[in-house]
C-alpha positions in Angstrom: 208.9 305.8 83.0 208.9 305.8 86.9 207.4 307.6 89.6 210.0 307.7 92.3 207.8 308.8 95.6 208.3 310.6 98.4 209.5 308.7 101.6 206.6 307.0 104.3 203.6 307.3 102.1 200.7 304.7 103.3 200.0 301.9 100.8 196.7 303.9 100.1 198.6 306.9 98.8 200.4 305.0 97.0 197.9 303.3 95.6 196.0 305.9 94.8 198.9 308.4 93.3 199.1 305.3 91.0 195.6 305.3 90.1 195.3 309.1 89.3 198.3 309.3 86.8 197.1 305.7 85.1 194.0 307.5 84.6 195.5 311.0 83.6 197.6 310.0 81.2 195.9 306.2 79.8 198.9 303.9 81.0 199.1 301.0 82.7 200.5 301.4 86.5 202.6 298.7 88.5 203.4 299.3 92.3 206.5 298.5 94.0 206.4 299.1 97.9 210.2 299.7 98.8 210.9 299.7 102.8 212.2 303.4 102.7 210.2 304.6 99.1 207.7 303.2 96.5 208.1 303.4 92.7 205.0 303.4 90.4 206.0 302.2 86.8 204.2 303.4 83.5 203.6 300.8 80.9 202.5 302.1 77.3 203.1 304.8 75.2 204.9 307.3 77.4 206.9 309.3 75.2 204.6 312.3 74.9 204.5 312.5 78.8 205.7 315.5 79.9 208.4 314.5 83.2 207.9 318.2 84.8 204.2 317.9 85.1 204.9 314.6 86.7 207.0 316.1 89.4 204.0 318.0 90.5 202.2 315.8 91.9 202.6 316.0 95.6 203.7 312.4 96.4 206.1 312.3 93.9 209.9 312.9 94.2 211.1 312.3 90.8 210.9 311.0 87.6 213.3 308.7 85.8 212.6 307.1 81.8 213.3 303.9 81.3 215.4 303.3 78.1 215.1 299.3 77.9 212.1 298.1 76.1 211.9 295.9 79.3 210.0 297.4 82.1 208.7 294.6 84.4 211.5 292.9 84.7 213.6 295.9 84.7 215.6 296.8 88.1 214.7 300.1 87.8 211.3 298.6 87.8 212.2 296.6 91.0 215.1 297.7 93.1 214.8 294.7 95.2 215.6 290.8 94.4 212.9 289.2 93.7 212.9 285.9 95.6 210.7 282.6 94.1 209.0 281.0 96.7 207.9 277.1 95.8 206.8 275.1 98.0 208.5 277.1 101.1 211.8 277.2 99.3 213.6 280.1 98.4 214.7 281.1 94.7 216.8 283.8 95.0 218.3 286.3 97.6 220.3 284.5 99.8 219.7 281.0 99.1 221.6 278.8 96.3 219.1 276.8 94.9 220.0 273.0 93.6 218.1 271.4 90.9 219.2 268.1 90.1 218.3 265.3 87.9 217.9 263.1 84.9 217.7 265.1 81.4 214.8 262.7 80.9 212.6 260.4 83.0 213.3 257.0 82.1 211.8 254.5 85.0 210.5 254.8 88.8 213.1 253.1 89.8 215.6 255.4 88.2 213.9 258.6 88.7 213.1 257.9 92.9 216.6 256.4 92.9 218.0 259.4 91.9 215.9 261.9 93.8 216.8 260.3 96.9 220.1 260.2 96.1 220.5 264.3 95.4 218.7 264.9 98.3 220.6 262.9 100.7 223.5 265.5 98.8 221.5 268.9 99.6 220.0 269.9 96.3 216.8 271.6 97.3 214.5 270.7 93.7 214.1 267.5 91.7 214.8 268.2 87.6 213.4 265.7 85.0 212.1 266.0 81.4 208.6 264.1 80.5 208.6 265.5 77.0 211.9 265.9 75.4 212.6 268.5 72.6 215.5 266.8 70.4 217.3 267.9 67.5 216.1 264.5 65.8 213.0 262.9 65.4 214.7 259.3 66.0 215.9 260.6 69.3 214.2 259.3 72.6 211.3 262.3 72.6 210.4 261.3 76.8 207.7 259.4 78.2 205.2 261.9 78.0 202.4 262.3 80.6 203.7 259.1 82.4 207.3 260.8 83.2 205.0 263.1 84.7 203.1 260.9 86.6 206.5 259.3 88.0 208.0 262.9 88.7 204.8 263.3 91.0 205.4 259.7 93.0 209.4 261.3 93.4 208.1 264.0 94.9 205.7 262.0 96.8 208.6 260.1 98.5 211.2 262.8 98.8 209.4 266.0 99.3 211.4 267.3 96.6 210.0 269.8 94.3 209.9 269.3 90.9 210.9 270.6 87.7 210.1 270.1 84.2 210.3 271.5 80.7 206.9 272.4 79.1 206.4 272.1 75.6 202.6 273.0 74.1 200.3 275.2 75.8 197.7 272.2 75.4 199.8 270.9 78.6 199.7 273.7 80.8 196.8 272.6 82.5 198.2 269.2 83.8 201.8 271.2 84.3 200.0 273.4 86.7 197.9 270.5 88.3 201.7 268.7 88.7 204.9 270.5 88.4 205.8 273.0 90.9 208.1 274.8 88.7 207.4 274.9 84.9 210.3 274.9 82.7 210.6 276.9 78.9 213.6 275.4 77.2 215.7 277.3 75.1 214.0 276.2 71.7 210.8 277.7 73.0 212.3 280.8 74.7 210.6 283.3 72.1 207.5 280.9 71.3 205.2 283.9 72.4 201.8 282.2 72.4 203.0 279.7 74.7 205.0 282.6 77.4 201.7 284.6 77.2 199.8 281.8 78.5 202.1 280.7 81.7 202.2 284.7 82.1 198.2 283.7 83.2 199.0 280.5 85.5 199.9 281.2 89.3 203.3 279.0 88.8 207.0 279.7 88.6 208.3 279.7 85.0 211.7 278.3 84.6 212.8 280.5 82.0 216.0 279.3 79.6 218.3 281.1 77.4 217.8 280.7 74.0 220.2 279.8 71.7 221.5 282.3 69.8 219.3 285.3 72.4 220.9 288.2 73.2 220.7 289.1 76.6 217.5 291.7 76.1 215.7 289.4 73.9 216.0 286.9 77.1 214.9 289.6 79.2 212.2 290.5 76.2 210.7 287.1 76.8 210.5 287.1 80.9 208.5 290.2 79.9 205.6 288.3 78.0 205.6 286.3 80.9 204.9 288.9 83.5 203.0 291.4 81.6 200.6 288.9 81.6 200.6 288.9 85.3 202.6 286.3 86.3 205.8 288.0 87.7 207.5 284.5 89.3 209.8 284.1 86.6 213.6 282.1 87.2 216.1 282.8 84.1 218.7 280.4 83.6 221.7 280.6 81.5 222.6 277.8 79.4 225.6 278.4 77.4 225.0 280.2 73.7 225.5 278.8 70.2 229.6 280.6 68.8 231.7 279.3 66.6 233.1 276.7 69.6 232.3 272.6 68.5 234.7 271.8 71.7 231.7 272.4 73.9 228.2 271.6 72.8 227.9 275.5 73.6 229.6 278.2 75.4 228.8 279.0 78.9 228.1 282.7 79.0 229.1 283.8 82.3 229.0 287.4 82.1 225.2 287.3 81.6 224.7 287.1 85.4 226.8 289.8 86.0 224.7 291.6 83.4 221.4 290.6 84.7 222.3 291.3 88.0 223.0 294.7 86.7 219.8 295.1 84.3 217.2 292.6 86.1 215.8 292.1 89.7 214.8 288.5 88.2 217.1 285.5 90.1 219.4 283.7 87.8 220.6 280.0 87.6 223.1 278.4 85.6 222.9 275.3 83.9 226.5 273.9 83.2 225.5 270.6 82.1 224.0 271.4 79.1 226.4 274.6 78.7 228.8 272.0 78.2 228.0 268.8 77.4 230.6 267.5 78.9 230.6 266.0 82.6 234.1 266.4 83.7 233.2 270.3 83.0 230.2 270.7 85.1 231.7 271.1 88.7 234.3 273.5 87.8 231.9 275.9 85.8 229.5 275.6 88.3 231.5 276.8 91.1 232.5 279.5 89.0 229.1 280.3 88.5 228.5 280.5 92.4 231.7 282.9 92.2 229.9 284.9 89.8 226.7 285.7 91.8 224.5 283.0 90.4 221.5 282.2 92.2 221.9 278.5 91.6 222.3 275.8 89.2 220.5 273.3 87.4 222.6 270.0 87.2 222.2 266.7 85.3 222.7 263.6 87.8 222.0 260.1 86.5 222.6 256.7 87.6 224.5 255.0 84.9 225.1 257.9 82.6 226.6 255.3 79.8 223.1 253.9 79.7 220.9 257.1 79.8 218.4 257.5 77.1 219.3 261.3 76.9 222.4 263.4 77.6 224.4 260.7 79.0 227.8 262.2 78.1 227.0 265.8 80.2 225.2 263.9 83.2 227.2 263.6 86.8 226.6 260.4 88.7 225.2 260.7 91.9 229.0 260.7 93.7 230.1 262.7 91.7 227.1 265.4 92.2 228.0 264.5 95.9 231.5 265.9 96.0 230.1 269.0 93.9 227.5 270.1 96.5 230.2 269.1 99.3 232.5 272.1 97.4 229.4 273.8 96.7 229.0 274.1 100.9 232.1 275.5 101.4 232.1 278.0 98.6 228.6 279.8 99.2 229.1 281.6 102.1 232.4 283.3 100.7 229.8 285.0 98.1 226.8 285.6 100.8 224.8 282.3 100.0 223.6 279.2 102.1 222.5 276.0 100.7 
């Protein structure tokens, strides 16, 4: 349920109408100052709230109920875009944001090569995986705490911020000590212990599609996050498990539109591992920019033969080049800047 209310109320009105019904009525409150009017959402068990006695409150206008079991991340919620702020940059609103990478962090060499290389391109955010979730247990699983330790030193000599996936809640201490934005990977999209604790961390979560998720179990799952406090969350579309094998999954590009629609939460597009295939990723990701994504997250590696991980979906860093050079010319035909 929301509270839409009346036009120029101070913040202390506000914040006080918003105290008054939490108390009245035993339900969680959460503000949202608009520039013309402020909404006050009701968490909890509303459905015995009657709307009319709502409306007679003096500060409020109206009173709308919110179907979706989402609420925080809910656009009726939040009119307004949110926008991520890391490290000065901007994720979200008009900004296209480039992460770019290695799937996995195999050297310093490699990992500073690269980062100096994307940058020199335009992306904005360095991607790399320490720990590495694989399908098989004989599969390179990441360096661990040291990939970590060399994503720090790449920042150190690029300025780039850095991204990477998160796998145990025993790590979230050193993630938060090290990584600027903290990645949940799709196999760990509805692991619920581990969203409710980065919902208590002052950190961006990077949050993936799962991968069989429906849209509102997606959207189910930002909600751990942020009823926890934490309302910095990123979604990112992936590409979902069908009946395809051409593709290791299928890009679903109608989920921006739809969480443009149903969220105020910004959304990047991962084509590289939508795909799995590099000669796919530039096209898909432009179409994403068409679409209204807020930005993509985009495997680069040196000598993709050779990678330890993802090889086959990874662009080499010419290749990334001439993506962000179309890239440049595409955003501001949809109202982004890189």
């Amino acid at each position: 349920m929301i509270l839409i209310l009346k036009p120029g109320l101070s913040k202390i009105a506000v914040e006080s109408i918003a105290k008054k019904v939490g108390e009245d009525y035993a339900v969680q409150t959460d503000i949202m100052f608009g520039t013309e009017c402020s909404t006050v959402g009701l968490i909890g068990d509303t459905s015995k709230i009657d709307m009319g006695k709502l409306e007679l409150y003096d500060s409020v206008d109206r009173v709308m109920r919110v179907s979706e079991p989402y609420k925080k991340a809910n656009r009726k919620f939040h009119n307004d875009d949110t926008v991520v702020d890391v490290c000065g940059r901007k994720i979200g609103g008009s900004k296209l944001a480039i992460i770019a990478g290695p799937c996995s962090v195999e050297s310093e060499k490699q990992l500073v090569g690269i980062a100096k290389s994307v940058k020199e391109s335009g992306a904005g955010f360095l991607r790399g995986g320490a720990f590495k979730p694989r399908t098989s247990p004989y599969s390179f699983q990441g360096l661990g705490e040291e990939g970590l330790d060399l994503l720090v030193e790449a920042r150190r000599q690029t300025g780039l911020p850095i991204v990477s996936e998160i796998m145990s809640t025993s790590y979230i201490d050193r993630f938060v000590e090290n990584v600027d934005v903290i990645q949940v990977g799709a196999r760990n999209m509805q692991n619920f212990d581990l969203l409710k604790e980065l919902g208590k961390v002052n950190k961006p979560i990077l949050l993936k599609r799962g991968l069989s998720s429906t849209i509102e179990e997606w959207l189910m799952s930002a909600e751990y996050i942020m009823a926890q406090g934490n309302n910095d969350v990123i979604l990112c579309e992936r590409g979902i498990r069908t009946f395809e094998t051409y593709t290791r999954n299928t890009l679903d590009l109608s989920a921006i539109l739809v969480i443009k629609k149903q969220s105020h939460l910004p959304i990047l597009v991962d084509p590289s591992h939508a795909t799995g295939h590099a000669w796919m990723v530039e096209p898909l990701a432009l179409a994403a920019i068409a679409a209204g994504a807020d930005g993509l997250l985009i495997e680069v590696h040196n000598d993709p033969p050779h990678a330890l991980c993802d090889g086959q979906q990874s662009l080499t860093p010419k290749q990334f080049d001439s993506l962000m050079g179309k890239a440049k010319q595409m955003a501001p035909l949809f109202n982004k800047e890189i």
